[in-house]
C-alpha positions in Angstrom: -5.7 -5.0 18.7 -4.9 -3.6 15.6 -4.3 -5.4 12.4 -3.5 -4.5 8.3 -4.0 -7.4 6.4 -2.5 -7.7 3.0 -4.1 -9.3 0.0 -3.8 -9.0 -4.0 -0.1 -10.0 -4.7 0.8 -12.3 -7.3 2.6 -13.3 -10.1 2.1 -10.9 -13.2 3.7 -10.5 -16.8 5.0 -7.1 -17.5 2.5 -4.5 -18.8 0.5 -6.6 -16.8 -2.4 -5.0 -13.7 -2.6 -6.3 -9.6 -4.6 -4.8 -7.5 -4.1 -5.0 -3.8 -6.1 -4.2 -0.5 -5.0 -3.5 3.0 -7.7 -4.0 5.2 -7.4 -2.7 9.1 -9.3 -3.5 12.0 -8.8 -2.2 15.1 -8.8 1.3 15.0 -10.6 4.7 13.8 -9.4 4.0 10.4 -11.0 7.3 8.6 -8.1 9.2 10.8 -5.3 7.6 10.0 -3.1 8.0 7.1 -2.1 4.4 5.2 0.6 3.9 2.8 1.8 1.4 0.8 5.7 0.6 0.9 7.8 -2.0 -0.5 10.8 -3.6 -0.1 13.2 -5.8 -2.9 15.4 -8.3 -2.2 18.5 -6.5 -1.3 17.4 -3.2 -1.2 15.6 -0.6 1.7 11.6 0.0 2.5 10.6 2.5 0.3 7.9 4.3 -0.1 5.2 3.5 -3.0 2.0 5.7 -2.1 0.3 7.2 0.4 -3.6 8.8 1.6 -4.4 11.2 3.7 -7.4 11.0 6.0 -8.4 13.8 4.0 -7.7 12.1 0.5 -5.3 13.6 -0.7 -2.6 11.5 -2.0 1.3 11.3 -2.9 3.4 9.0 -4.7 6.9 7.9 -5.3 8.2 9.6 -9.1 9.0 5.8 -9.9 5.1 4.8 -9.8 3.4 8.0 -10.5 1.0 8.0 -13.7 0.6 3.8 -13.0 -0.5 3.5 -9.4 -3.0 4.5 -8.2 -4.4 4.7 -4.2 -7.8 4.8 -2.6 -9.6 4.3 0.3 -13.0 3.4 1.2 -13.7 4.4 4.7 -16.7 2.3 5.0 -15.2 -1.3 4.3 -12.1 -0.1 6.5 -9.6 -0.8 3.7 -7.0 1.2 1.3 -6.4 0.0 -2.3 -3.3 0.2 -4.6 -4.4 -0.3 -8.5 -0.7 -1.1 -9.8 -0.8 -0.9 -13.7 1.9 -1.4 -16.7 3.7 -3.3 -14.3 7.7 -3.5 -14.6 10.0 -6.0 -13.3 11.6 -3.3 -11.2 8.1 -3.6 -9.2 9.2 -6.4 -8.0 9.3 -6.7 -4.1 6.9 -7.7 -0.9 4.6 -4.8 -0.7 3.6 -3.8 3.0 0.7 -1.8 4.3 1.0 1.4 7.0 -1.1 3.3 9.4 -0.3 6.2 11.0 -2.2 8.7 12.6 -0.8 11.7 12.8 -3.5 14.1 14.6 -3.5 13.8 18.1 -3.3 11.7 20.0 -1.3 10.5 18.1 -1.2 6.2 17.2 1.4 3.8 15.0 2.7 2.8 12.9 1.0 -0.3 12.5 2.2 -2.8 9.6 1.0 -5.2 7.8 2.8 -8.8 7.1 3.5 -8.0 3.7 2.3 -9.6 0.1 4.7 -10.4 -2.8 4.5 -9.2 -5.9 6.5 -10.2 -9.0 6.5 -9.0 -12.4 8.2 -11.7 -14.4 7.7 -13.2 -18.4 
């Protein structure tokens, strides 16, 4: 059984640092890609970053040059270092794995852990 279990959320002031960590169970997890998504109040999923089982790495144009991802392979879990936080970061932030080689397996979520950026 696969699970993604979110930790790391929180309340921060803006400027301010979080650092969260997905960590899976249940499957290969060096050959799956894991992203990080989020989703405010009101508004769709979207997209915050993602890593390859490669590495390599790709973020949304609204968090580049503040978040950063990584993985470590060994302890089975992905991290996203979120820093000079904005109020606009605001949301429940929600871990992915997909693997896209075949066979192919997922997505598998997470349950999701809030973040707010408030003074």
């Amino acid at each position: 059984q696969v699970q993604l279990v979110e930790s790391g959320g929180g309340l921060v002031q803006p400027g301010g640092s979080l650092r969260l960590s997905c960590a899976a169970s249940g499957l290969t997890f060096s050959t799956y890609t894991v992203s990080w998504y989020r989703q405010a109040p009101g508004k769709e999923r979207e997209l915050v970053a993602a890593v390859s089982s490669s590495g390599s790495t790709n973020y949304a144009d609204s968090v580049k040059g503040r978040f950063t991802i990584s993985r470590d392979n060994t302890k089975n879990t992905v991290y996203l270092q979120m820093d000079s936080l904005k109020p606009e970061d605001t949301a429940v932030y929600y871990c992915n794995a997909l693997r896209v080689a075949i066979p192919r397996r997922g997505p598998y979520w997470g349950q999701g852990t809030q973040v707010t950026v408030s003074s």
